[in-house]
C-alpha positions in Angstrom: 11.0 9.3 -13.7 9.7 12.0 -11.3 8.5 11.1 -7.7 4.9 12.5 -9.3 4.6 10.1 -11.7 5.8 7.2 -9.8 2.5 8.2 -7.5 0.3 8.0 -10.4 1.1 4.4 -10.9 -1.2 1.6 -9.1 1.0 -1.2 -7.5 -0.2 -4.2 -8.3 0.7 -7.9 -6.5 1.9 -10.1 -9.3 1.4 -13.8 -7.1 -2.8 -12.4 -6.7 -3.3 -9.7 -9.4 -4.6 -8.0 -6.3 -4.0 -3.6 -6.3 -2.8 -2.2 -3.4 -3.3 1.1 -3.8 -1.0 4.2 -5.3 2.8 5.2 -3.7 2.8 7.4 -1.2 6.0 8.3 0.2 9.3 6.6 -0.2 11.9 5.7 2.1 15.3 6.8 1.1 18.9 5.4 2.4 21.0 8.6 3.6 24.0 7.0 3.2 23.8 5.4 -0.5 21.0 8.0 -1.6 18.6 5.5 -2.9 15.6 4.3 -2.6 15.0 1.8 0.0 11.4 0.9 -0.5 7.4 2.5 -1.3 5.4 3.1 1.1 1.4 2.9 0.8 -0.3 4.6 3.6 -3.3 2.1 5.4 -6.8 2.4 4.5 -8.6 5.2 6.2 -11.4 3.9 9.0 -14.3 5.3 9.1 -13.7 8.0 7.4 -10.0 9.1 9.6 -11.8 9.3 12.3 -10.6 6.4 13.5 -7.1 6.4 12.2 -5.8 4.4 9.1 -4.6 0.5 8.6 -1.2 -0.9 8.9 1.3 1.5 6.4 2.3 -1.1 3.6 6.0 -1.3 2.9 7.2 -2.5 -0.3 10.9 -3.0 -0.2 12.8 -1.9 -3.4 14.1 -5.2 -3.7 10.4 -7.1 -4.2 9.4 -4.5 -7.4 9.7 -6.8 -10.5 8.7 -4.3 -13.5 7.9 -0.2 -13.4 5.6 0.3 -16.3 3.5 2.6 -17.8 0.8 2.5 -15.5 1.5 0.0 -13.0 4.3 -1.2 -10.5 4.4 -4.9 -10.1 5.6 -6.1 -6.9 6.1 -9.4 -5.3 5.5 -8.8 -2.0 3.0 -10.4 0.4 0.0 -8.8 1.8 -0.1 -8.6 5.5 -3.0 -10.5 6.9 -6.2 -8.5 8.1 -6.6 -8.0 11.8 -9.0 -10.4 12.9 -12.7 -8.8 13.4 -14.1 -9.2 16.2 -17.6 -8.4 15.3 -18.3 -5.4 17.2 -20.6 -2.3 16.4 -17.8 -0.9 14.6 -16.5 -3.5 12.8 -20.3 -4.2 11.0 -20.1 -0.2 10.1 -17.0 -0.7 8.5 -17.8 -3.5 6.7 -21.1 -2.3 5.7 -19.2 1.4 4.4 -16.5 -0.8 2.3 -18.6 -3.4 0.8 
């Protein structure tokens, strides 16, 4: 399997059927030359501007099954940052839904 069409596959949490995205990068040990984990760059906030979420890392260890379109992980989800219900936080909640 190419690097390409492991970023094709969504990664998907088996204990909430929740997607977190597509694989972004990878982490690689130098000294065994293998993969070490995914990684799965953070949301964008409004629109880059004001830099991304938390950078999700999936350690090799926690990916249960590679499929044929899918990656199924049991990792946790980091918690969201608690809002604190500025100006900011309404227009990003109003932009994603």
């Amino acid at each position: 399997m190419t690097f390409r069409e492991l970023c094709s596959k969504e990664v998907v949490q088996l204990k909430d059927g929740a997607c977190l995205g597509r694989v972004d990068d990878l982490e690689l040990d130098a000294d065994t030359a293998r993969i070490g984990s995914l990684l799965l760059l953070g949301r964008p906030r409004l629109f880059g501007l004001l830099g991304r979420d938390e950078t999700l890392t999936i350690p090799w260890a926690d990916i249960e099954r590679i499929g044929l379109d899918a990656i199924l992980v049991r990792t946790d989800i980091p918690a969201p940052p608690p809002s604190r219900g500025g100006l900011l936080d309404k227009l990003h909640q109003w932009l994603n839904g």
